[in-house]
TIFISE-966603 format. One record per residue: x, y, z of N, C-alpha, C in turn. Coordinates in pm, whole numbers, padded with zeros to 5 digits, always signed. Example, Ala and Ser with C-alpha at 12.3 -4.5 7.8 and 13.67 -1.06 7.14 Angstrom:
<nodes>
+01319-00569+00780+01230-00450+00780+01320-00330+00780 +01285-00225+00708+01367-00106+00714+01290+00003+00787 
</nodes>
This chain:
<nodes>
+01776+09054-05102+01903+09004-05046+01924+09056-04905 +01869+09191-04874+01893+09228-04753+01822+09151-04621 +01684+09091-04696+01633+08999-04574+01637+08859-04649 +01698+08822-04713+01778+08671-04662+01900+08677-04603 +01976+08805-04571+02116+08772-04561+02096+08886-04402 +02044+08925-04359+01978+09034-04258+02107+09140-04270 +02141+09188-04363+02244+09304-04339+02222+09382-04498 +02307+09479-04519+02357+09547-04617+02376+09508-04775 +02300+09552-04879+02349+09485-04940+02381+09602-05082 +02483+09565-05145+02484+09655-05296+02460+09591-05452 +02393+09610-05498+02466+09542-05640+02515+09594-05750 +02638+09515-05791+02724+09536-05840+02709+09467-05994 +02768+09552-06093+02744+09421-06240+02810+09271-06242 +02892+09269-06142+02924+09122-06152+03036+09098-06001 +03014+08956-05999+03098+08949-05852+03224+08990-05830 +03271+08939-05974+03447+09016-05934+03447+09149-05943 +03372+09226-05983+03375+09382-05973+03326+09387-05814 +03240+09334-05734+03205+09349-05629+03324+09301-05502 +03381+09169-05575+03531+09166-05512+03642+09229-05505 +03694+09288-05578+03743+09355-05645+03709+09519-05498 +03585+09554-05526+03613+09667-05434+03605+09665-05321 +03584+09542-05255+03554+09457-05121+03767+09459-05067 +03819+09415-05203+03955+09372-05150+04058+09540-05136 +04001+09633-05237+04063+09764-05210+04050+09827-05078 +03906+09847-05032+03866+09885-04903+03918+09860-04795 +03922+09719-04808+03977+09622-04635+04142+09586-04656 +04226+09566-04796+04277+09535-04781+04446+09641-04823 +04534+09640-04754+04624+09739-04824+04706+09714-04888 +04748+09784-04957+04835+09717-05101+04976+09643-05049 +04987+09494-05122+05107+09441-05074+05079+09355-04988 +04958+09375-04910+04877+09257-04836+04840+09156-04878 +04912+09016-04768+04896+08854-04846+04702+08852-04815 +04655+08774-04856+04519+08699-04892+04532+08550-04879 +04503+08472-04747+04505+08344-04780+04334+08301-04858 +04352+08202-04964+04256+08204-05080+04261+08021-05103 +04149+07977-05135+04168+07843-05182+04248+07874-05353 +04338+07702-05376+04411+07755-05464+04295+07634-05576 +04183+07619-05540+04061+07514-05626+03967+07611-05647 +04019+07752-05711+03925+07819-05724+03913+07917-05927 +03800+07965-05937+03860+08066-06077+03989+08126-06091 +04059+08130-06216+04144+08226-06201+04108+08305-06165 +04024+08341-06289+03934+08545-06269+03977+08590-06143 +03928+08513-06033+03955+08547-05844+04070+08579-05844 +04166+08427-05884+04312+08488-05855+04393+08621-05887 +04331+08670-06048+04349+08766-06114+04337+08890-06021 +04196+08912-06008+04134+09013-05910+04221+09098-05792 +04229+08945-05732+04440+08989-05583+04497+09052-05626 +04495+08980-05778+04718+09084-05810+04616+09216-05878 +04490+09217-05939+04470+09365-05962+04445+09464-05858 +04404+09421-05713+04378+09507-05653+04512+09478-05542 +04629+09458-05591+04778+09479-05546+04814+09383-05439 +04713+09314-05440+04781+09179-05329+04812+09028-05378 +04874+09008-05258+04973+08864-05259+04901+08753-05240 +04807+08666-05323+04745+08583-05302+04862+08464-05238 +04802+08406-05105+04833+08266-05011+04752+08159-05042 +04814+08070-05088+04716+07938-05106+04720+07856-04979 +04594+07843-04990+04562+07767-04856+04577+07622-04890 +04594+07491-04771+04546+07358-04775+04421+07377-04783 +04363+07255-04858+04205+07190-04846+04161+07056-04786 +04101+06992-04732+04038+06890-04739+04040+06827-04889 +04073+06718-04932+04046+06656-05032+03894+06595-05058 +03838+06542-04935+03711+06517-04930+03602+06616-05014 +03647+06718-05006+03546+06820-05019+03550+06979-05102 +03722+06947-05078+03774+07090-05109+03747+07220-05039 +03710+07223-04932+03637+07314-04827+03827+07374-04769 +03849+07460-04727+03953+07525-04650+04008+07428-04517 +04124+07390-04488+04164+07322-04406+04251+07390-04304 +04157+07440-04188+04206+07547-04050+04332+07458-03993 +04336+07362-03983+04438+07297-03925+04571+07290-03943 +04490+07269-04098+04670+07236-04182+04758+07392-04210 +04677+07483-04168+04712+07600-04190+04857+07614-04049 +04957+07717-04123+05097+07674-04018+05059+07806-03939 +05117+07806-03779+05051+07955-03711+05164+08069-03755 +05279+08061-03850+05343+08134-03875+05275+08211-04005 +05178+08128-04100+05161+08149-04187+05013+08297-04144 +04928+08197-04073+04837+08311-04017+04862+08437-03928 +04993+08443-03927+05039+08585-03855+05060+08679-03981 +05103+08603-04085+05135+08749-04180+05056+08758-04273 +04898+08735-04257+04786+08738-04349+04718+08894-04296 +04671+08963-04426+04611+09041-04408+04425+09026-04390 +04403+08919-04490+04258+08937-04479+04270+08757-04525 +04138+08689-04469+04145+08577-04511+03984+08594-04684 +04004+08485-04743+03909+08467-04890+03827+08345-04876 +03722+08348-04819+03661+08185-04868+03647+08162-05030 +03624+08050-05035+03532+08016-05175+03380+07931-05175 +03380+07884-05073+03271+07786-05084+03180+07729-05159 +03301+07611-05227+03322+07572-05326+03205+07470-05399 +03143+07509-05487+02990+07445-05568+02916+07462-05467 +02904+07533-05384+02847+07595-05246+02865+07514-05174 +02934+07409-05160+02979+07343-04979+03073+07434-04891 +02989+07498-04776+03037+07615-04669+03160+07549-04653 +03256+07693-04653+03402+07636-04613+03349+07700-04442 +03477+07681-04385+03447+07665-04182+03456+07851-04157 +03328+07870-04219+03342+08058-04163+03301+08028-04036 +03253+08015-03931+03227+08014-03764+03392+08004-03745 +03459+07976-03802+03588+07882-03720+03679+08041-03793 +03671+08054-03923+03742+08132-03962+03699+08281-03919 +03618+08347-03870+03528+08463-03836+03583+08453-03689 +03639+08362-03614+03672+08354-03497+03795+08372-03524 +03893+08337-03564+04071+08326-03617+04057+08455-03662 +03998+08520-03740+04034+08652-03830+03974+08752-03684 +03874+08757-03618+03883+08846-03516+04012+08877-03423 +04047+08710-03388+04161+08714-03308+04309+08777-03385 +04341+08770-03537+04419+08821-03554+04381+08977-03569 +04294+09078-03566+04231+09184-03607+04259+09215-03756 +04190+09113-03871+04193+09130-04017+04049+09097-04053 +04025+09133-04175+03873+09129-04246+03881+08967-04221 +03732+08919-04267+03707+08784-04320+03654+08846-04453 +03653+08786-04563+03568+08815-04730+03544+08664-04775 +03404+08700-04752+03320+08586-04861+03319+08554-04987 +03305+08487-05047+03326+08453-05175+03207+08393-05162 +03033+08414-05221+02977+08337-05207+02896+08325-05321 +02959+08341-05445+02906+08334-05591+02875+08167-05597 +02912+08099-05563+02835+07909-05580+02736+07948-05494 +02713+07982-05338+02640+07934-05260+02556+07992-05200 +02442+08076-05294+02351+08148-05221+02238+08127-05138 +02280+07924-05162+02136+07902-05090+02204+07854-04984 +02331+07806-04984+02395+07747-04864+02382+07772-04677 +02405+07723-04575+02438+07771-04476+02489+07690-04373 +02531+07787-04283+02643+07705-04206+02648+07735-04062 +02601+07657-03972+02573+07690-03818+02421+07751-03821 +02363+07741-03913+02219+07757-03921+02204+07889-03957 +02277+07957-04014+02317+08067-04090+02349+08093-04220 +02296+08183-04323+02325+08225-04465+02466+08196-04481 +02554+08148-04555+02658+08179-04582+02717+08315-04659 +02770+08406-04618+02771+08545-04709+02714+08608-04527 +02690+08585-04448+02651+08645-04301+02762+08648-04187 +02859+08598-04239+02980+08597-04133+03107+08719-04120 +03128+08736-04295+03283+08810-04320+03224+08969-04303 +03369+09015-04335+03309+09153-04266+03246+09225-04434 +03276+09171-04559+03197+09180-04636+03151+09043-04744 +03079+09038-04812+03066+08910-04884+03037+08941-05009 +03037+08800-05143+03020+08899-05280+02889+08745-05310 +02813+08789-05407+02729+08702-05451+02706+08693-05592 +02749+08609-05676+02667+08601-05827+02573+08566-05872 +02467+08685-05939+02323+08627-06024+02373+08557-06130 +02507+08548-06206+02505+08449-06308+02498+08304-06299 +02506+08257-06156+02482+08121-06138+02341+08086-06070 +02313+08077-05969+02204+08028-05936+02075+08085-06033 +02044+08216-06052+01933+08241-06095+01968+08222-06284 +02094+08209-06326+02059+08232-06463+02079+08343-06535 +02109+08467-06469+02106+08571-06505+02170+08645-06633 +02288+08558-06585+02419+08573-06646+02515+08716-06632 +02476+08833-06558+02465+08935-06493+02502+08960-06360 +02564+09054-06321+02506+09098-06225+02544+09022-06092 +02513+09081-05971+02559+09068-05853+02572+09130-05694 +02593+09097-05607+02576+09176-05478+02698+09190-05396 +02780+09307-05369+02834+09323-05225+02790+09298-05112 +02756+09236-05013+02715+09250-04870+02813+09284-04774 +02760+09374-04688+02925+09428-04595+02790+09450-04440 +02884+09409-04321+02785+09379-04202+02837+09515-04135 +02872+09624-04172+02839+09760-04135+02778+09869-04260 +02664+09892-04153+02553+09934-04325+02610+10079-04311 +02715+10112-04264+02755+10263-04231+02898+10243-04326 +02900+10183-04408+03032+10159-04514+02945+10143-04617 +02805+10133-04653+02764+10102-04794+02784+10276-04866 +02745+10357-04855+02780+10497-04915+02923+10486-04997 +03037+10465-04904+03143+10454-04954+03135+10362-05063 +03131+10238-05055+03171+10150-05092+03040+10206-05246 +02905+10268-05263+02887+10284-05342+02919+10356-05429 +03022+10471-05393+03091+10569-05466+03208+10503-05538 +03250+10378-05447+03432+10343-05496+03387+10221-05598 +03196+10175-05615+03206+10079-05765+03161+10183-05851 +03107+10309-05798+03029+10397-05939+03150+10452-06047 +03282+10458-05931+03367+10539-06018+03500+10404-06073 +03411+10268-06092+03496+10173-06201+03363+10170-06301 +03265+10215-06272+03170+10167-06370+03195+10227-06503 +03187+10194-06616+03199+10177-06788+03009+10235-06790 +03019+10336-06902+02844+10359-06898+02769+10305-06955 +02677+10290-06948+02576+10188-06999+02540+10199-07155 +02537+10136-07259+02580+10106-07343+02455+10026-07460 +02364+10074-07561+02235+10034-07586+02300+09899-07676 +02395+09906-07751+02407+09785-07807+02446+09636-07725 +02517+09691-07622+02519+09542-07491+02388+09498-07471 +02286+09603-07420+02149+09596-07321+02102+09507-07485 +02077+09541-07605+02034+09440-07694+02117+09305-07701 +02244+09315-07679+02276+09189-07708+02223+09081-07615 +02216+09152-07473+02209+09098-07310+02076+09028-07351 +01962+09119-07411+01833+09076-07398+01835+08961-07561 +01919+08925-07648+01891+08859-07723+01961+08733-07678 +02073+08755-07596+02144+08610-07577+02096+08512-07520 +01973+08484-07475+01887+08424-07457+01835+08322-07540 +01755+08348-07653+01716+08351-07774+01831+08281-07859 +01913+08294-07845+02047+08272-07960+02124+08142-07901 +02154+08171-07757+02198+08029-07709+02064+07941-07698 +01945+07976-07700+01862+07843-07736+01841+07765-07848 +01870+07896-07970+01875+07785-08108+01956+07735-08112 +02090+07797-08078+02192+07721-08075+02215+07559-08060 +02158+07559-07915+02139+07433-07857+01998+07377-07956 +01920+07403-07977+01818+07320-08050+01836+07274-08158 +01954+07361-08267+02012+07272-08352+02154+07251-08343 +02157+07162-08192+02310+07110-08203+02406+07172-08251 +02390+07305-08247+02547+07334-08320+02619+07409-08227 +02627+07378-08094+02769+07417-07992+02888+07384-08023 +02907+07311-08124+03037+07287-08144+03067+07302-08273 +02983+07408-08339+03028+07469-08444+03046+07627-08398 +02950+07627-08287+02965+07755-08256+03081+07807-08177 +03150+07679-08079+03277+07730-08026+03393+07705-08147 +03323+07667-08239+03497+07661-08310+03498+07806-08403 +03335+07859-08426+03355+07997-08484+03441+08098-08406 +03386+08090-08245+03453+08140-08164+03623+08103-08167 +03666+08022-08158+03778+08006-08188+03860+08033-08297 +03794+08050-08410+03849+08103-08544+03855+08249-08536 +03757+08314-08445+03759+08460-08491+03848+08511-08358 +03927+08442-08305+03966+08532-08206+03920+08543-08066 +03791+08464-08022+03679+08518-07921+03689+08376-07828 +03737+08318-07851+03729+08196-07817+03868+08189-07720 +03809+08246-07488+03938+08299-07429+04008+08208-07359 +03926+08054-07354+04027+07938-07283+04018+07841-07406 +04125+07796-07452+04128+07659-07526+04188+07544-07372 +04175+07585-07260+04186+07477-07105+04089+07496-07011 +04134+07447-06914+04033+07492-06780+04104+07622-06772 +04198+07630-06779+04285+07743-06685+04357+07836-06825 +04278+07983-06795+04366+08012-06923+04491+08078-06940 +04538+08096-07011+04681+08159-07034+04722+08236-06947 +04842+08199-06890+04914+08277-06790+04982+08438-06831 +05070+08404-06919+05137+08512-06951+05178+08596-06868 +05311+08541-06818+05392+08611-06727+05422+08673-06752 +05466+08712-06886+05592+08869-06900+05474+08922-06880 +05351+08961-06961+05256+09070-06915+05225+09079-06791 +05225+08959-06703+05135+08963-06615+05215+09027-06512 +05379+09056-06488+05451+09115-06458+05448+09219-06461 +05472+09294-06609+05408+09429-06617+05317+09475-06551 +05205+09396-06553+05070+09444-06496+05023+09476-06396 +05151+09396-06322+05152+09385-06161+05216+09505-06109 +05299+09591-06194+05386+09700-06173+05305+09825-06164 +05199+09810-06206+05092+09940-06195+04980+09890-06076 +04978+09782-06038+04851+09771-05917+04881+09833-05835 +04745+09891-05724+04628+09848-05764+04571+09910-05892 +04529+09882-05974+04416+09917-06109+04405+09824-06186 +04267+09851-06236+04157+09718-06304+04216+09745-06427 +04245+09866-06440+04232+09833-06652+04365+09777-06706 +04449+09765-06650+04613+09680-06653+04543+09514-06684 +04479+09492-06611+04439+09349-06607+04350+09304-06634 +04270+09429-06754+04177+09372-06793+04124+09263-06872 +04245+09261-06962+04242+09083-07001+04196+08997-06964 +04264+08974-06858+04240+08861-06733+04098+08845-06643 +04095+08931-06603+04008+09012-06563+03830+08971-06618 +03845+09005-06746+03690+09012-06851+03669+08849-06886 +03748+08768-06890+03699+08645-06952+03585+08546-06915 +03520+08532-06958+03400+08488-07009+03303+08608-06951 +03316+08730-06875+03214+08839-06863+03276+09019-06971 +03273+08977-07011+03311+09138-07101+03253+09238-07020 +03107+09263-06990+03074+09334-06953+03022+09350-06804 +03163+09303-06716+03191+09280-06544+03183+09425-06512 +03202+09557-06597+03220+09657-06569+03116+09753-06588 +03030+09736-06659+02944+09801-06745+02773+09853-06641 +02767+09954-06626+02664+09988-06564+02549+09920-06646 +02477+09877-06559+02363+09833-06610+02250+09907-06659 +02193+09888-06798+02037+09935-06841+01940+09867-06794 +01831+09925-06865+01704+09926-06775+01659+09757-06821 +01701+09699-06969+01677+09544-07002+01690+09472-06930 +01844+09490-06898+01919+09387-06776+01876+09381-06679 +01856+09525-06582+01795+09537-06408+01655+09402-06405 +01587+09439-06576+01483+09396-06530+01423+09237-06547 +01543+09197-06627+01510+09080-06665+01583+09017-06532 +01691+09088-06461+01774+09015-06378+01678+09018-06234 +01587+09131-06216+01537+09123-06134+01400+08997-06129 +01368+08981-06276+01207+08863-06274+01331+08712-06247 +01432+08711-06310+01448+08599-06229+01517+08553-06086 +01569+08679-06022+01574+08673-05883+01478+08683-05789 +01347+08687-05847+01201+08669-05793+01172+08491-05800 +01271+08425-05858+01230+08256-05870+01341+08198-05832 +01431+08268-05727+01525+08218-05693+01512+08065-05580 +01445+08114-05495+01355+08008-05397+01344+07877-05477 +01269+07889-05563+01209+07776-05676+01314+07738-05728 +01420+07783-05786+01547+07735-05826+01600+07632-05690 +01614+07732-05616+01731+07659-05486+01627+07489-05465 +01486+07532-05444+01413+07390-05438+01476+07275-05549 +01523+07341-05662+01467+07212-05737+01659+07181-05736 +01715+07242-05700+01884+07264-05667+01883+07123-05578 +01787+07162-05454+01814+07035-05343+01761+06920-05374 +01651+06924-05454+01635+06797-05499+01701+06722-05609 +01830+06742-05694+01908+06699-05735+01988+06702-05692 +02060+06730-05571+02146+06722-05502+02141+06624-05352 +02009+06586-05344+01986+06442-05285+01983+06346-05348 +01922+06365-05505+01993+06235-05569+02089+06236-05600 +02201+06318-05666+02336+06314-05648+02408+06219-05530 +02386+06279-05435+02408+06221-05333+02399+06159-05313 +02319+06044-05324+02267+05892-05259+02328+05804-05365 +02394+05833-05465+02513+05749-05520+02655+05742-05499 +02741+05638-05557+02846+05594-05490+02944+05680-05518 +02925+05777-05603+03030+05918-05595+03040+05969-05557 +02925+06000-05471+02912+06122-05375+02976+06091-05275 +03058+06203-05198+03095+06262-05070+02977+06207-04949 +02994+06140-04855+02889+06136-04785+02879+06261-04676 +02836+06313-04631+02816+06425-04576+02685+06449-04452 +02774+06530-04329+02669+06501-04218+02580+06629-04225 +02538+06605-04186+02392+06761-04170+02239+06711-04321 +02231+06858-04293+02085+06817-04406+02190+06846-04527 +02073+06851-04588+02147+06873-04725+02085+06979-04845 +02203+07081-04848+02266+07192-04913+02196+07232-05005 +02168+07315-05112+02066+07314-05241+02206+07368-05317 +02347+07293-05370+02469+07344-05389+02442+07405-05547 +02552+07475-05565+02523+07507-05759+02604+07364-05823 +02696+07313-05774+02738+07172-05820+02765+07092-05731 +02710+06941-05782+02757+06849-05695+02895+06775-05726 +02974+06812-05665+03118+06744-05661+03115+06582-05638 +03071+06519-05750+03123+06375-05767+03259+06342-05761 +03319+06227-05690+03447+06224-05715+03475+06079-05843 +03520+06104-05868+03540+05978-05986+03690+05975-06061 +03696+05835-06089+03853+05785-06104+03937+05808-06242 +03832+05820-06346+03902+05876-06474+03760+06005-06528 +03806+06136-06472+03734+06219-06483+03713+06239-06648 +03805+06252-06735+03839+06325-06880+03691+06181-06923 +03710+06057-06917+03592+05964-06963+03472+05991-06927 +03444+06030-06797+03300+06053-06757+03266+06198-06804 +03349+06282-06836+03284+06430-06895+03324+06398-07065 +03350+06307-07136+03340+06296-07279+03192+06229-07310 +03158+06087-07190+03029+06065-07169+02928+06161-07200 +02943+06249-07068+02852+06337-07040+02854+06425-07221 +02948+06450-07241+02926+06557-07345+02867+06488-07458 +02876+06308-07438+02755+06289-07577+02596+06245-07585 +02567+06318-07459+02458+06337-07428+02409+06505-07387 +02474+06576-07423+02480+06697-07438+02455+06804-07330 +02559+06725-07209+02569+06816-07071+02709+06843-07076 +02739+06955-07054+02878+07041-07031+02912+07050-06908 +02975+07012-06858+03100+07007-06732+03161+07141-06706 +03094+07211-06645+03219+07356-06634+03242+07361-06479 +03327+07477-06436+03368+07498-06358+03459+07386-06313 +03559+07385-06334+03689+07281-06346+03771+07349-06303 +03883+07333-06210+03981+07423-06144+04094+07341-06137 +04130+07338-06229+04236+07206-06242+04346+07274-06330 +04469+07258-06278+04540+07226-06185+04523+07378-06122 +04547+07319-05951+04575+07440-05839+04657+07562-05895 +04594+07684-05832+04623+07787-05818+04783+07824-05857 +04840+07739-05712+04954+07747-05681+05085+07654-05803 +04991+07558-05866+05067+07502-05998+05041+07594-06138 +04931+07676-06132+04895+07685-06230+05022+07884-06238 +04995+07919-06145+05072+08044-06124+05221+08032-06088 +05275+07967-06015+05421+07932-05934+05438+08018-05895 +05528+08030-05784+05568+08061-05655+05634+08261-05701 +05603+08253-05814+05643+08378-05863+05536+08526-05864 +05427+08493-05825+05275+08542-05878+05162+08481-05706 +05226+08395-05662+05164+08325-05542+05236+08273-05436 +05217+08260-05311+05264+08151-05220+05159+08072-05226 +05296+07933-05234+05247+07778-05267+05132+07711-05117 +05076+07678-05161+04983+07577-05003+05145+07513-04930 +05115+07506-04845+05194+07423-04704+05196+07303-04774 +05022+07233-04772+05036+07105-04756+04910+07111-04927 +05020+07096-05024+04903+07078-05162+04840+06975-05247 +04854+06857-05156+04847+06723-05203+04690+06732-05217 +04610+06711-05087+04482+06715-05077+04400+06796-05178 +04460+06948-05181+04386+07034-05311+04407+06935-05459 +04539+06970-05491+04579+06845-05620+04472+06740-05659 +04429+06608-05548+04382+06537-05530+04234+06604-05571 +04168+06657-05508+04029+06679-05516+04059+06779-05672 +04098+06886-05725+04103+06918-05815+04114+06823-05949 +04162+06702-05940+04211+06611-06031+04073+06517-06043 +03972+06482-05960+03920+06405-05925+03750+06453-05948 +03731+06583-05891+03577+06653-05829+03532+06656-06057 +03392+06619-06016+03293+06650-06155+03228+06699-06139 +03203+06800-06156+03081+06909-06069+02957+06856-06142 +02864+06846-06125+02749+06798-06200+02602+06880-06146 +02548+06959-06260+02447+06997-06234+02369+06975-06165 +02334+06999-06058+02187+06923-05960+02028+06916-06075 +02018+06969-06160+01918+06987-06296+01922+06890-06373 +02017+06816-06390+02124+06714-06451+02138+06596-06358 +02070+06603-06294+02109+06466-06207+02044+06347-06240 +01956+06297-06276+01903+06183-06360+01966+06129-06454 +02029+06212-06567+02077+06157-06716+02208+06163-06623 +02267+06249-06539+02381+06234-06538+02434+06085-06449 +02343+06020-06374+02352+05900-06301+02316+05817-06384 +02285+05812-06526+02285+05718-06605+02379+05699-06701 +02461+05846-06756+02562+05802-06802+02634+05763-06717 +02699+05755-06577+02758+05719-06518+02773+05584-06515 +02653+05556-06510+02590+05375-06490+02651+05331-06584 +02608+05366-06663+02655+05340-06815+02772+05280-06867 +02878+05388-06828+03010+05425-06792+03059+05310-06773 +02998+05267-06618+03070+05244-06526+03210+05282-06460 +03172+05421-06415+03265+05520-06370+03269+05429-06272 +03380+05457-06227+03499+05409-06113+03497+05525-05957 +03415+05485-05839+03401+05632-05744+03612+05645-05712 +03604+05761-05678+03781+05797-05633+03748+05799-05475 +03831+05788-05371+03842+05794-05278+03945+05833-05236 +03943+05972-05099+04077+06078-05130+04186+05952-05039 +04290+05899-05089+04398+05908-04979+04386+05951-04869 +04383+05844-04751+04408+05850-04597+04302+05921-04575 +04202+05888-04626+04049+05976-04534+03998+05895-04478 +03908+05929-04406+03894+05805-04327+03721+05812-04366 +03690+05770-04505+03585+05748-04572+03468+05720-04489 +03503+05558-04424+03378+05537-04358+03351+05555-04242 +03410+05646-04206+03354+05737-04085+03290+05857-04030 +03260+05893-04195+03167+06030-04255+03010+05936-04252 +02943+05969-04154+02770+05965-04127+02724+05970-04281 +02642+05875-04313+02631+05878-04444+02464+05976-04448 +02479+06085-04395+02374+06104-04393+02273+06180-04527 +02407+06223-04642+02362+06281-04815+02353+06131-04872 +02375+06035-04810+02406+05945-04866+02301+05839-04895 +02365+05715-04944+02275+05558-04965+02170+05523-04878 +02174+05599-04726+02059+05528-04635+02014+05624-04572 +01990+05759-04698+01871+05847-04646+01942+05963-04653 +01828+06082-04662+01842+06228-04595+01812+06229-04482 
</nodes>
């Protein structure tokens, strides 16, 4: 990571633990965070645990990428640190934002768990902010694990003392489970029974979103907010779908996480080549530059809930869904609302993230379908270079 990204790097058991100490360091308690509001809770969670005021930003509907414009200049005076997401890895505008956050003298923080293969101005994405976070549970598979990057290598010491002393100790019955879950979600899937297996999960208790977005719970989340900054108030929130975000890693994990961050390359290859066919259909976003090796391709389509019931009877799962915004999903009690939240709304209501691995069967159920493409309100569609698009890379 240190020579794809040419700087500093740490790893951490998982990104929000790596966020998480990225936002204590740079940021001081009570300090707003402007943040896309088309993003994980978990993230949102993370702010109010490490005592700040998450700001929802406008987006582009096109794309869901951060919208510098629509941003008000009153609003960027009382930001402490700005948050990308760069979202199924399409770079949100860090050149543009790395320039704005100098001029106000506040951090920039990456968020670059979708987009490790991404880049932007002919640059890594995760190479701009003054630190960045990365997840092995997506691109490589890992399900594990993760990296801090911070572009003064004279802050990694610190910053390795302030994750050693959240770390939980390493633990022989996890390191077996880590190395069997492998194995277990493959029979699973080989005899069709995911959907006996989430309803076990759901019977016993274990089962932590019955939505995209899970349970708010304000009175606690109130409470919880009364003791930040600290992780273990919010750990609820916090752990869902990673239990073990905290947990120092054994020697199983390092090593299985390390053979497949040795085939990461080979991944991102076969990433871009489903993500040019993605692309060259009528859902896709047309988009100028080359093209991206993203962790999802954001199809837009007109009755989303039909094309992912499709998909699911052919036995591809739809995740990463951020629906409804931040700022609806929390209210104005827990967040400040976007300025302008139509565009987020819009693309949140609309985007199908679709595996780039998945791109064949998934352009046939579509066909199939006959999904309906969405087109955002007042964009000015055909004036995006179709260059991901119908007449070529």
């Amino acid at each position: 990571m240190r020579r794809r990204l040419g700087r500093e790097c740490l790893y951490v058991p998982s990104c929000r633990l790596g966020l998480y100490v990225a936002l204590r360091h740079w940021c001081p308690p009570g300090g707003r965070v402007l943040m896309s509001p088309v993003n994980d809770d978990v993230i949102f969670f993370v702010l109010l645990a490490a005592g700040l005021r998450p700001v929802q930003a406008p987006l582009r509907a096109e794309d869901g990428t951060l919208d510098m414009a629509a941003v008000p200049e009153s609003l960027w005076r009382g930001l402490s640190a700005v948050l990308t997401t760069n979202l199924y890895g399409t770079p949100d505008p860090a050149p543009e934002l790395r320039a704005r956050c100098d001029g106000l003298g506040i951090p920039l923080i990456e968020d670059a768990a979708h987009a490790i293969g991404s880049q932007v101005a002919g640059r890594p994405v995760g190479s701009f902010g003054d630190a960045s976070v990365f997840s092995l549970s997506k691109h490589t598979g890992a399900k594990t694990g993760g990296f801090l990057s911070v572009a003064d290598p004279g802050l990694r010491a610190g910053l390795e003392r302030a994750r050693d002393e959240l770390l939980w100790p390493a633990r022989l019955s996890a390191e077996l489970a880590y190395a069997l879950r492998p194995y277990a979600e493959a029979g699973v899937r080989g005899l069709r029974l995911i959907g006996a297996a989430r309803a076990a999960l759901r019977l016993l208790g274990l089962e932590e979103r019955e939505d995209i977005r899970m349970e708010l719970r304000p009175g606690e989340l109130k409470q919880a907010m009364s003791a930040a900054p600290a992780l273990a108030d919010f750990h609820s929130w916090i752990r869902v779908d990673m239990h073990d975000y905290r947990l120092r890693p054994g020697g199983l994990r390092l090593r299985r996480t390390e053979r497949l961050l040795t085939r990461l390359d080979h991944r991102l290859a076969g990433h871009l080549e489903g993500v040019r066919r993605l692309s060259a259909t009528r859902w896709a976003l047309p988009r100028p530059g080359p093209a991206q090796p993203l962790f999802r391709v954001p199809l837009l389509v007109e009755d989303r809930d039909a094309a992912i019931a499709a998909l699911a009877r052919r036995r591809i799962g739809v995740g990463y869904l951020y629906d409804p915004p931040l700022d609806v999903y929390a209210g104005d009690v827990f967040t400040d609302p976007s300025p302008a939240p139509e565009p987020a709304a819009w693309f949140a209501r609309h985007a199908l993230p679709v595996d780039p691995f998945k791109a064949e069967t998934a352009i046939s159920v579509l066909t199939e379908l006959g999904a309906r493409p969405a087109r955002p309100p007042s964009a000015a569609w055909d004036a995006v270079p179709p260059a991901w698009g119908e007449h070529g890379v």
